[in-house]
C-alpha atoms as an extended CHARMM CRD file, in Angstrom:
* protein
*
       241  EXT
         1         1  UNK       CA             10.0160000000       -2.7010000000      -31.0850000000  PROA      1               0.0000000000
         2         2  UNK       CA              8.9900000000       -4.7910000000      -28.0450000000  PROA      2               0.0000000000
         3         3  UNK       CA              5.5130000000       -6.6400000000      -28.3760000000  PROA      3               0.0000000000
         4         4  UNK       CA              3.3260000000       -4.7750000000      -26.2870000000  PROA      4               0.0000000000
         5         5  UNK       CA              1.1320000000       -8.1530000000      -24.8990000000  PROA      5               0.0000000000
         6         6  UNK       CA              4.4080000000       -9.5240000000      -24.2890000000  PROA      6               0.0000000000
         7         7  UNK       CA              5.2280000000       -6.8100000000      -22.1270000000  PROA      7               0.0000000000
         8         8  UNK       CA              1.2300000000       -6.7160000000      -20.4970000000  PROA      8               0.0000000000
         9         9  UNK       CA              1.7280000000      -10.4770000000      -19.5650000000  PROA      9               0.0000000000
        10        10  UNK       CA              5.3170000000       -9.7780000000      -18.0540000000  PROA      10              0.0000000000
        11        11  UNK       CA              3.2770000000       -7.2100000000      -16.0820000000  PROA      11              0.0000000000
        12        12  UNK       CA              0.8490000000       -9.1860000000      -14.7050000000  PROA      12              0.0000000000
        13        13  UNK       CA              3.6210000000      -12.4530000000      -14.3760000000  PROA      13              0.0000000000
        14        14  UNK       CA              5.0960000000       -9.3880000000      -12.3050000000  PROA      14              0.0000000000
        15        15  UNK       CA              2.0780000000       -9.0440000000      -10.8600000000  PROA      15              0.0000000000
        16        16  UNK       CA              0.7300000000      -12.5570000000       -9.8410000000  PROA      16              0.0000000000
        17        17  UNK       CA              4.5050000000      -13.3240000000       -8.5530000000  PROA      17              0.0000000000
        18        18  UNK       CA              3.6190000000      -10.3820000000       -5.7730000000  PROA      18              0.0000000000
        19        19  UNK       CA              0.4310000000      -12.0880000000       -5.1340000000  PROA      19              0.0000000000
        20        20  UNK       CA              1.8800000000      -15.3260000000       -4.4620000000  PROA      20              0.0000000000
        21        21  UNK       CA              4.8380000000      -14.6090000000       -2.3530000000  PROA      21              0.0000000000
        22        22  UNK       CA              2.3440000000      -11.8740000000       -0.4950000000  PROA      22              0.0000000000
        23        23  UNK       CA             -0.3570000000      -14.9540000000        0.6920000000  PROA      23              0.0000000000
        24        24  UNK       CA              3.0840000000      -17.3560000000        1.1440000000  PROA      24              0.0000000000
        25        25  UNK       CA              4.5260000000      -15.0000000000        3.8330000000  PROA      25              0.0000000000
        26        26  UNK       CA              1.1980000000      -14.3120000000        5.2250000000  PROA      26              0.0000000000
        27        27  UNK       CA              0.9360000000      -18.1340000000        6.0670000000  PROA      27              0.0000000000
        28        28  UNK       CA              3.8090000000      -17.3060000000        8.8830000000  PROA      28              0.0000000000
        29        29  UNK       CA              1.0260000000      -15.0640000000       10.4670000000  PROA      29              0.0000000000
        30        30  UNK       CA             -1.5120000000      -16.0170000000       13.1130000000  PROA      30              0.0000000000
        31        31  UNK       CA             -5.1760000000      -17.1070000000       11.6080000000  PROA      31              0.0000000000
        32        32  UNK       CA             -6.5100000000      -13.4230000000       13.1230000000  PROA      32              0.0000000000
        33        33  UNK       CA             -3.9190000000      -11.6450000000       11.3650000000  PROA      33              0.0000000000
        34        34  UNK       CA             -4.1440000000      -12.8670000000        8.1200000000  PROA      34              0.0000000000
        35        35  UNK       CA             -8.0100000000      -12.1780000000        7.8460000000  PROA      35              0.0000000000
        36        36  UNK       CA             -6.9920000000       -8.4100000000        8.2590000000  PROA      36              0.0000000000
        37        37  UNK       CA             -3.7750000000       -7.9010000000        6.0670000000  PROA      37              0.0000000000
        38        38  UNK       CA             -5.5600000000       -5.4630000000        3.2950000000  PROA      38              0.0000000000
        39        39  UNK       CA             -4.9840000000       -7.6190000000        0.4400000000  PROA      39              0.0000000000
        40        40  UNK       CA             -6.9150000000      -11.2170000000        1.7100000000  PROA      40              0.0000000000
        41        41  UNK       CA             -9.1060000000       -9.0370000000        3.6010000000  PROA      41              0.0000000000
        42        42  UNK       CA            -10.4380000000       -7.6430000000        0.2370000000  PROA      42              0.0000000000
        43        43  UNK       CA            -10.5500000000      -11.0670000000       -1.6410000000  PROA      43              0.0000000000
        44        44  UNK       CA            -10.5230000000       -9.3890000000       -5.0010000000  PROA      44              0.0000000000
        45        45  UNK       CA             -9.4020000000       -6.6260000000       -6.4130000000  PROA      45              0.0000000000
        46        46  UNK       CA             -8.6840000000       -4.7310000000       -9.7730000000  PROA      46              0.0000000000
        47        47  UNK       CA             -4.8250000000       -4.2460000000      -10.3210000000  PROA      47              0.0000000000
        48        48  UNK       CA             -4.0470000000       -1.0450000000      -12.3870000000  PROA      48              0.0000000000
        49        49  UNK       CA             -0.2890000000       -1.3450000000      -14.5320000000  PROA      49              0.0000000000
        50        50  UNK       CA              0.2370000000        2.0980000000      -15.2870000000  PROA      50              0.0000000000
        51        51  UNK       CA              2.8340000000        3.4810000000      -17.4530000000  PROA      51              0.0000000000
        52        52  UNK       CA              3.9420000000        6.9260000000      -16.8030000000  PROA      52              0.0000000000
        53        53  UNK       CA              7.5390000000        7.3900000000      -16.8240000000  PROA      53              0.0000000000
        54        54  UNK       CA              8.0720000000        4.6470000000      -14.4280000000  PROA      54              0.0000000000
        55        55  UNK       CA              5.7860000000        2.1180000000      -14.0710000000  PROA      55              0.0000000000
        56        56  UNK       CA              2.9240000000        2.2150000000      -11.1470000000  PROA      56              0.0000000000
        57        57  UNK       CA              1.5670000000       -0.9480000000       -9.8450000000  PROA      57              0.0000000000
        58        58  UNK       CA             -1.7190000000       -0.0230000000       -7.6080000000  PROA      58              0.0000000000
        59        59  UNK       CA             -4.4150000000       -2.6970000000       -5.9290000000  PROA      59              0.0000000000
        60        60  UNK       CA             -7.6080000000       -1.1790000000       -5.3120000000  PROA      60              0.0000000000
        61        61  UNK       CA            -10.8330000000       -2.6810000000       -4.5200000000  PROA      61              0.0000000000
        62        62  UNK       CA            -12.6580000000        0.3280000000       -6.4100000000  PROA      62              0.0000000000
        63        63  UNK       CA            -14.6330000000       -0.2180000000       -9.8970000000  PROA      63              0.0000000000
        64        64  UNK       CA            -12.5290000000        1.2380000000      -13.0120000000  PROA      64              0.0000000000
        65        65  UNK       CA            -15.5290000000        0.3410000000      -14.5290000000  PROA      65              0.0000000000
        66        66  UNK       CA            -15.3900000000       -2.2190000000      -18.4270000000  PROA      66              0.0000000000
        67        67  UNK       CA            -12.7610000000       -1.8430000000      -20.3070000000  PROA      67              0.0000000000
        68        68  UNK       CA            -12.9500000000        0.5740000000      -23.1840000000  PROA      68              0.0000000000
        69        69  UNK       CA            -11.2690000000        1.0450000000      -26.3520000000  PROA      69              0.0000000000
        70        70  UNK       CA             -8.2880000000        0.3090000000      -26.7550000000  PROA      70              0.0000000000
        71        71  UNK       CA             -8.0230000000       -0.9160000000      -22.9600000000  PROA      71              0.0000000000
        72        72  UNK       CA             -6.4420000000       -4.4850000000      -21.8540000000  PROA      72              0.0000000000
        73        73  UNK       CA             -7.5810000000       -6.5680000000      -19.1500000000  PROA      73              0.0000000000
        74        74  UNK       CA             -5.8770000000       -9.8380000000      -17.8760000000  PROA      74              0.0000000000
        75        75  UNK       CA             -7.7690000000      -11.8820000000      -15.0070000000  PROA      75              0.0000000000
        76        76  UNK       CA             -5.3870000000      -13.7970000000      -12.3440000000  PROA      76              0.0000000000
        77        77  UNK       CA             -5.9690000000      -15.5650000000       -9.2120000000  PROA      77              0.0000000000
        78        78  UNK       CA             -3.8570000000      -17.3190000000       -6.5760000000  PROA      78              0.0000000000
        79        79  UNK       CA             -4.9630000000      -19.7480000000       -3.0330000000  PROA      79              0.0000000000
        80        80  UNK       CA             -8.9570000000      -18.0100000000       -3.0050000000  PROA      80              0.0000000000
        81        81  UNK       CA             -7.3230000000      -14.2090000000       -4.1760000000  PROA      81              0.0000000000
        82        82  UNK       CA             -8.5170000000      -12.8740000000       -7.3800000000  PROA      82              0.0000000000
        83        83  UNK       CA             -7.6020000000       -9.9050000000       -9.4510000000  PROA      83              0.0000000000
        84        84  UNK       CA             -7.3240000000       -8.2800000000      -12.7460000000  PROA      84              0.0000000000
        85        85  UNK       CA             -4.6110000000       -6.3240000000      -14.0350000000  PROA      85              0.0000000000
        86        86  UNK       CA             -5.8690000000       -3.6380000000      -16.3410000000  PROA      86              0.0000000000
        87        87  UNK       CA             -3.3750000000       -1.7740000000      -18.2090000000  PROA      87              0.0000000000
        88        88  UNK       CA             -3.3070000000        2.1580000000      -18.7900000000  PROA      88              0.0000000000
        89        89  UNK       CA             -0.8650000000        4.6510000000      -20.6900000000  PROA      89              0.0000000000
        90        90  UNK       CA             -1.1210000000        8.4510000000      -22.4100000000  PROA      90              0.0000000000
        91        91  UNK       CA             -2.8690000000        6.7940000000      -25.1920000000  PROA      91              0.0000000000
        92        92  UNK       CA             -5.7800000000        5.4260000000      -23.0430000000  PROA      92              0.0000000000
        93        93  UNK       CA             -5.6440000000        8.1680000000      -20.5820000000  PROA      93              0.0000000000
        94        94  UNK       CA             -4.5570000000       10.7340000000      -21.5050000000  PROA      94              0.0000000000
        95        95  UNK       CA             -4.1610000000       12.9350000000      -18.5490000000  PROA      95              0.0000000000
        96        96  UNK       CA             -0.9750000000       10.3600000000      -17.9460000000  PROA      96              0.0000000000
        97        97  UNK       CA              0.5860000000       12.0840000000      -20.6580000000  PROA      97              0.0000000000
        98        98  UNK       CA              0.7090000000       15.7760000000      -18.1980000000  PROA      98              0.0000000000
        99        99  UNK       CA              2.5390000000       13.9450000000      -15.6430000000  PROA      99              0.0000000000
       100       100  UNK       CA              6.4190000000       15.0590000000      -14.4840000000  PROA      100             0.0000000000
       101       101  UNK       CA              8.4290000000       12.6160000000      -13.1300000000  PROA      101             0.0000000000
       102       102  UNK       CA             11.2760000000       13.8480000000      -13.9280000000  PROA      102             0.0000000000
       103       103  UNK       CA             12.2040000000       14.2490000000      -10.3100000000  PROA      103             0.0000000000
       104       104  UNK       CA             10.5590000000       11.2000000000       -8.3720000000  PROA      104             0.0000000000
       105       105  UNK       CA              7.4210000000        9.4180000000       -9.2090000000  PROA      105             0.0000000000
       106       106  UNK       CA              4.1380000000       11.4690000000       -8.7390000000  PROA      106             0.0000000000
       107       107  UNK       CA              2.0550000000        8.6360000000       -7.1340000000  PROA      107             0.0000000000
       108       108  UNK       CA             -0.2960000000       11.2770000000       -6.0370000000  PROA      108             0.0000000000
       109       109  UNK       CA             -0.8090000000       12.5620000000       -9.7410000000  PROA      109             0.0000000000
       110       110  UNK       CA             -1.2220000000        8.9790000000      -11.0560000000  PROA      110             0.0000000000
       111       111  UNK       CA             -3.8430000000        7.7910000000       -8.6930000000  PROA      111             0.0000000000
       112       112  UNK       CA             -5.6270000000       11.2010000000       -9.4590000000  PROA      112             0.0000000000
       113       113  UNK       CA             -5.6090000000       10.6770000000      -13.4220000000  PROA      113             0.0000000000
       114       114  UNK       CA             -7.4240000000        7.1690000000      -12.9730000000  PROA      114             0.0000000000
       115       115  UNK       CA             -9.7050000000        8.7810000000       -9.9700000000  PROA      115             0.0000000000
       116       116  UNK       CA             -9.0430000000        6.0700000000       -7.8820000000  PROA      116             0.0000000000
       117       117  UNK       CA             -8.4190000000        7.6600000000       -4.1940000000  PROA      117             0.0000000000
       118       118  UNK       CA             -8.0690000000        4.6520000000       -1.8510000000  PROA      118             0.0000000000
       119       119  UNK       CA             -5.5810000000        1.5060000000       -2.4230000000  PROA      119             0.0000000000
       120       120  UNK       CA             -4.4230000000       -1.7720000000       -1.1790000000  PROA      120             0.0000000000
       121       121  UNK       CA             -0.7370000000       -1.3600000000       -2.4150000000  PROA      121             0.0000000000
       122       122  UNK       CA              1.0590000000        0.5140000000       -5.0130000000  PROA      122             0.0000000000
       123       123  UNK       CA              4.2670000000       -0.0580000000       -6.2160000000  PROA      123             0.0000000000
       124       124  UNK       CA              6.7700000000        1.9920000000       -8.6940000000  PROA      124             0.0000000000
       125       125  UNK       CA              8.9380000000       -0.0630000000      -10.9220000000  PROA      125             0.0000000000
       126       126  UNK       CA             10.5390000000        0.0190000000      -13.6980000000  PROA      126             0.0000000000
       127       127  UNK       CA              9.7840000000       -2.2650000000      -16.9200000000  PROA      127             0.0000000000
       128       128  UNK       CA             12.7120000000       -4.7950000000      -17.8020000000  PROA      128             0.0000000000
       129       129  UNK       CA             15.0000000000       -6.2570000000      -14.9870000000  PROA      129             0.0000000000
       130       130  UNK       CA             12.3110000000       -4.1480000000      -12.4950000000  PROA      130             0.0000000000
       131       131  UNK       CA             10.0150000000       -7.1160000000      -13.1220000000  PROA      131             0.0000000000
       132       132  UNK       CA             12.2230000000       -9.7670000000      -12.3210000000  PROA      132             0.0000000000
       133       133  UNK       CA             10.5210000000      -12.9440000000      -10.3970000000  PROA      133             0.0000000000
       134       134  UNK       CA             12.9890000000      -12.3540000000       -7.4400000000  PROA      134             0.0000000000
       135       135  UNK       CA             12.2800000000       -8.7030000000       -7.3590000000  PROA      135             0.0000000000
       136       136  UNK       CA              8.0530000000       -9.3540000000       -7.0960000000  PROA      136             0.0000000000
       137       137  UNK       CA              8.8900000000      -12.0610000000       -4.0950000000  PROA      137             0.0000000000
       138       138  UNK       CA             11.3550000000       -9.4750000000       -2.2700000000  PROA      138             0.0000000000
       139       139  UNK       CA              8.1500000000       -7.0690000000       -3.0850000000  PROA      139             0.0000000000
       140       140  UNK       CA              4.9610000000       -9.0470000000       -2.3110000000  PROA      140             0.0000000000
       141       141  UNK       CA              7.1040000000      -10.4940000000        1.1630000000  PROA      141             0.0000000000
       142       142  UNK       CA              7.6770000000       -6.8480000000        1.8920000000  PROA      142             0.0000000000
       143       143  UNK       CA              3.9050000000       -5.5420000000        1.4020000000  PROA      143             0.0000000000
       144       144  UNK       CA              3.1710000000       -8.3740000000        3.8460000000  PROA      144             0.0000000000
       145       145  UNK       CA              5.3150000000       -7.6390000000        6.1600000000  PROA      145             0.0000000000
       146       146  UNK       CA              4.6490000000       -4.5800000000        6.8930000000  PROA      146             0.0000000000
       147       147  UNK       CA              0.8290000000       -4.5910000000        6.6630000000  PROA      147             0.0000000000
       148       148  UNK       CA              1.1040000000       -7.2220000000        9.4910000000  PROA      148             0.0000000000
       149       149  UNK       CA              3.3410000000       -5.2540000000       11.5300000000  PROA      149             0.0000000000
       150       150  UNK       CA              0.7200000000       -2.8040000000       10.7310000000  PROA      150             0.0000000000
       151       151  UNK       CA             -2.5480000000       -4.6750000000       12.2100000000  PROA      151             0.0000000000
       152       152  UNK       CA             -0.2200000000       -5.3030000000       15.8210000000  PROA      152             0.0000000000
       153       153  UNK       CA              0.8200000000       -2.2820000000       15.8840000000  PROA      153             0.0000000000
       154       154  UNK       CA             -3.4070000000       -0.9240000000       15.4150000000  PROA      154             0.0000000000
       155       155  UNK       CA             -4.0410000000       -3.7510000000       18.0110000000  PROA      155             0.0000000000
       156       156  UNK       CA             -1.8700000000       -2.7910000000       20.9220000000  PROA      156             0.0000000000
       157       157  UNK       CA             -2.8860000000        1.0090000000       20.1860000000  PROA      157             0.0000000000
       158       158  UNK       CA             -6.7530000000       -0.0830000000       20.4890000000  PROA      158             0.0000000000
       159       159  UNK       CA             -5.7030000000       -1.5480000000       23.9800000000  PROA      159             0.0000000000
       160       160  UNK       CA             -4.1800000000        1.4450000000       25.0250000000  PROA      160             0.0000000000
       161       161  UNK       CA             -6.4130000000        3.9190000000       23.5920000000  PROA      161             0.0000000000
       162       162  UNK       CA             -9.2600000000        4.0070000000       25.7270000000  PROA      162             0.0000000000
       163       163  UNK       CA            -12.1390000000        6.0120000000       24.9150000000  PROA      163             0.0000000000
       164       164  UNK       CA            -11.0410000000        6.5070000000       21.3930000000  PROA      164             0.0000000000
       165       165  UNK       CA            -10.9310000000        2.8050000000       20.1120000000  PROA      165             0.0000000000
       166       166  UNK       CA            -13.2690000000        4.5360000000       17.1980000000  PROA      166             0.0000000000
       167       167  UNK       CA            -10.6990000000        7.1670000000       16.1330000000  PROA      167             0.0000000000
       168       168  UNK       CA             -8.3260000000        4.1360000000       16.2740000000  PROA      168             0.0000000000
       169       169  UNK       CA            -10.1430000000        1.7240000000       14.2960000000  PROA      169             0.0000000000
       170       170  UNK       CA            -10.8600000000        4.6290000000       11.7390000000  PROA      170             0.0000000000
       171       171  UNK       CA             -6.8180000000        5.1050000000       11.5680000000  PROA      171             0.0000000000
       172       172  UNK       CA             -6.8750000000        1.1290000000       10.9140000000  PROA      172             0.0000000000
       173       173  UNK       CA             -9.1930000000        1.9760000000        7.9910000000  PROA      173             0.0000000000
       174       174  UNK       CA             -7.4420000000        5.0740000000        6.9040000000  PROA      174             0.0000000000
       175       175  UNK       CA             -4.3500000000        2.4740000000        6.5880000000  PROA      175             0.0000000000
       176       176  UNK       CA             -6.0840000000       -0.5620000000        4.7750000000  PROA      176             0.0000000000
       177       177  UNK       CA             -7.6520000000        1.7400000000        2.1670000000  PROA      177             0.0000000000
       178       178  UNK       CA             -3.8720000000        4.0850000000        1.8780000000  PROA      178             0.0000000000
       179       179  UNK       CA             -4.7570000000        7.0830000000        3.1060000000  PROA      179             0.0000000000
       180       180  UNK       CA             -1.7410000000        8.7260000000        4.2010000000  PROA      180             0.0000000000
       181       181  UNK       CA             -2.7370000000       12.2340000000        5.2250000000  PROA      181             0.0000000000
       182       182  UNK       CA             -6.2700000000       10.6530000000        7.1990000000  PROA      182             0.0000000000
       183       183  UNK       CA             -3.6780000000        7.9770000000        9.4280000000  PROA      183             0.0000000000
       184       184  UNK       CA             -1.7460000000       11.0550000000       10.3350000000  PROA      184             0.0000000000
       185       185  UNK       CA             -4.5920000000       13.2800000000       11.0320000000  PROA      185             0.0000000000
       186       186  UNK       CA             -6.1880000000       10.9100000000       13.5360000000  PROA      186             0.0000000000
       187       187  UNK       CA             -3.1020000000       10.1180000000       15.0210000000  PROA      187             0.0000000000
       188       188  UNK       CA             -3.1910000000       14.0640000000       16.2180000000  PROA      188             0.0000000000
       189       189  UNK       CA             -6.7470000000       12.9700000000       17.0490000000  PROA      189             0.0000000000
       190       190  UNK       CA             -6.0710000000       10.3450000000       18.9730000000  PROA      190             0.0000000000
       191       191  UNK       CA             -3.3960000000       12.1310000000       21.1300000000  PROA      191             0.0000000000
       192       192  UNK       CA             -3.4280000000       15.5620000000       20.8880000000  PROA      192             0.0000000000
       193       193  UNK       CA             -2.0740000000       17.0370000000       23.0630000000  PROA      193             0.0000000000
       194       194  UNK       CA              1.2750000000       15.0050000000       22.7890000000  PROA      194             0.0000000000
       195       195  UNK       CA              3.9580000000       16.8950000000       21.7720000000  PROA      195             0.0000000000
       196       196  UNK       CA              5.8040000000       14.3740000000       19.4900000000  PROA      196             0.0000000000
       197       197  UNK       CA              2.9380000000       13.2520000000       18.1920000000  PROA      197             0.0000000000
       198       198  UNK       CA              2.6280000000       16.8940000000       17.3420000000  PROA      198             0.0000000000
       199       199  UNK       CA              5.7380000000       16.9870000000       15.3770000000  PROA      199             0.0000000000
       200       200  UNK       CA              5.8550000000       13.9420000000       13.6650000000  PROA      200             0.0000000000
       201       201  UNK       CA              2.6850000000       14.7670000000       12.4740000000  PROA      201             0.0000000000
       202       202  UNK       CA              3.7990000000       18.6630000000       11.5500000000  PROA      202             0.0000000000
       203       203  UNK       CA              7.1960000000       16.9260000000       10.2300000000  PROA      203             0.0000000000
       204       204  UNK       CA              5.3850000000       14.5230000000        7.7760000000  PROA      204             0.0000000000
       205       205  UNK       CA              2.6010000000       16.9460000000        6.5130000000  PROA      205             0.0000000000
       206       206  UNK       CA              5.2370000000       20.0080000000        5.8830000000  PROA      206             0.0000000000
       207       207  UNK       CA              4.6720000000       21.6750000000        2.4460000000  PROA      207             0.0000000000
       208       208  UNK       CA              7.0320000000       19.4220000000       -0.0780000000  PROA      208             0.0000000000
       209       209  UNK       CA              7.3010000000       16.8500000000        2.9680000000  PROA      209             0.0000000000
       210       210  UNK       CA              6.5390000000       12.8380000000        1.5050000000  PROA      210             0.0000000000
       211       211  UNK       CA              3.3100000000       11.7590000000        4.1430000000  PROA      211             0.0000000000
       212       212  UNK       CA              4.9210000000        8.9160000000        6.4100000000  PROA      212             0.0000000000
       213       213  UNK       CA              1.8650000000        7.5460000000        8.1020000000  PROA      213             0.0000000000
       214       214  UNK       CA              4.0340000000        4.2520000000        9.3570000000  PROA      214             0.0000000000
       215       215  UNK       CA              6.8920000000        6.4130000000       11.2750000000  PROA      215             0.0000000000
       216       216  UNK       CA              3.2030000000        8.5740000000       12.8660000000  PROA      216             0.0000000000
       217       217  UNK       CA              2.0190000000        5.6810000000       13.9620000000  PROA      217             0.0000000000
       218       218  UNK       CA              5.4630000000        4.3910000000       15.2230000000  PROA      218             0.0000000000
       219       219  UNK       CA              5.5580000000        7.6800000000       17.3740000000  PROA      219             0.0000000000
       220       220  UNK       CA              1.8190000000        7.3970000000       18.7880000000  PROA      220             0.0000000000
       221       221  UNK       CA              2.0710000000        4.0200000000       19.8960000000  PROA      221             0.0000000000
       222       222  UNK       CA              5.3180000000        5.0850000000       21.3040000000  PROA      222             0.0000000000
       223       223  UNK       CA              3.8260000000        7.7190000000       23.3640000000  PROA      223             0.0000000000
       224       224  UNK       CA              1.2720000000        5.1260000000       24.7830000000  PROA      224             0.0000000000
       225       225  UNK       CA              3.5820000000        2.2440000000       25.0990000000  PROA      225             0.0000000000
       226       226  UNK       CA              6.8200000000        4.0760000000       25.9000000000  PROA      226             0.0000000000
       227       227  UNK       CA              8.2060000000        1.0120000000       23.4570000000  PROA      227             0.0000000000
       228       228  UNK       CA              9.1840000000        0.3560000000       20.1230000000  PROA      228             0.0000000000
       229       229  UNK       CA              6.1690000000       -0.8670000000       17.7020000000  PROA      229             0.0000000000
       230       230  UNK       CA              5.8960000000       -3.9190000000       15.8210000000  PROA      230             0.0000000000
       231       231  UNK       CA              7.3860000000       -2.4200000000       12.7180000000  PROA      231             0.0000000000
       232       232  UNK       CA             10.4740000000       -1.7500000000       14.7230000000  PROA      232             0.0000000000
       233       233  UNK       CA             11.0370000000       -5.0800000000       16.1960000000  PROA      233             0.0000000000
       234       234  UNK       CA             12.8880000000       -7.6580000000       14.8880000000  PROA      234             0.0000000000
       235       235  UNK       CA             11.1730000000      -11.1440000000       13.5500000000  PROA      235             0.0000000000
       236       236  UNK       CA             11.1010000000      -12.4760000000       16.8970000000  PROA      236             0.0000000000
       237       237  UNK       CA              9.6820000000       -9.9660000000       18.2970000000  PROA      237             0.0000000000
       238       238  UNK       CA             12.0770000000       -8.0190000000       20.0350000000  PROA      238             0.0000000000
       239       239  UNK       CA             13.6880000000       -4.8020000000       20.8190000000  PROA      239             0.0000000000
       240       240  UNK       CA             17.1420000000       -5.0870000000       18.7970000000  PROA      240             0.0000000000
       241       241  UNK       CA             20.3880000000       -4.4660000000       20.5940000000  PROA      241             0.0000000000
């Protein structure tokens, strides 16, 4: 039988690895943008491992409160970021136990069992060759990534937006703290009367559908810009071929 700290400090090895190649990438970015990626922004944050059928890996700045029982904590930090990963199965909550994953991971139903509603990341792995160093750096590059293509895209749309810079900067917010369905509301809100802003939004909050707040936002910038967004363009910048 495996050692189960063993396995809680491959976890947060897992863990700090995502960290680390997260702030490295982020030192490509302009001074401006790193201050906003989600992640620096927050400073610290509580890291929850989860293990359901496959194993969750959420960042939120919320309180989970001391541990209790038979609950594990291990503190981390990296280049000013701090965090602690804090470890939770059926046997600590067991509302984990209820979940069905047998066809996808219920991300939706995990979050809800801890009551945490708003997060900087979460990631589903699985234990074993899942948290491989090389798989946390293509991982914490990739969260990176995309939440600075993320804070361009929310800047150009804040240019373009005018008279609803609010409703943008509340879409921004929706974003840093993961709320899918509120990004893709106020994208409706911010244009709408656009009719593919209409359907992506009708597309990505159709009964069964997966919420895709990223390919909204692609469309509502889009339908300002007439251009692809900064998700869509290559690293330098520019429309590919």
């Amino acid at each position: 039988m495996a050692d189960p700290m063993a396995m809680r400090r491959a976890v947060a090895g897992y863990v700090e690895g995502i960290h680390r190649a997260y702030l490295k990438q982020a030192e490509t970015f302009p001074p401006a943008v790193q201050g906003r990626l989600p992640l620096i922004a927050a400073g610290r944050v509580t890291v929850a491992a989860v293990g359901a059928r496959n194993l969750h890996i959420l960042a939120t700045t919320e309180g989970l409160g001391p541990p209790r029982g038979q609950e594990v904590e291990l503190p981390g930090t990296a280049d000013g970021l701090e965090w602690v990963v804090r470890f939770y199965d059926p046997v600590v909550v067991p509302a984990l136990g209820l979940i069905d994953e047998s066809d996808g991971p219920a991300s939706d139903k995990v979050r809800g069992a801890l009551g945490i509603s708003t997060v900087v990341y979460h990631v589903v792995t699985q234990p074993g060759s899942g948290l491989s160093p090389h798989h946390a750096g293509h991982v914490g590059s990739g969260l990176a990534s995309a939440h600075s293509a993320a804070a361009r895209d929310f800047e150009r749309l804040r240019d373009r937006a005018r008279g609803r810079e609010a409703l943008v900067d509340e879409m921004e917010g929706a974003a840093v703290a993961g709320l899918a369905r509120a990004q893709i509301l106020l994208a409706r809100a911010i244009r709408p009367h656009d009719a593919a802003v209409g359907e992506a939004v009708d597309a990505s909050l159709r009964p069964g559908a997966t919420p895709d707040p990223d390919a909204v936002r692609k469309v509502l910038l889009n339908a300002f810009t007439g251009r692809r967004s900064e998700a869509e363009l290559d690293p330098l910048g520019q429309e590919p071929a």
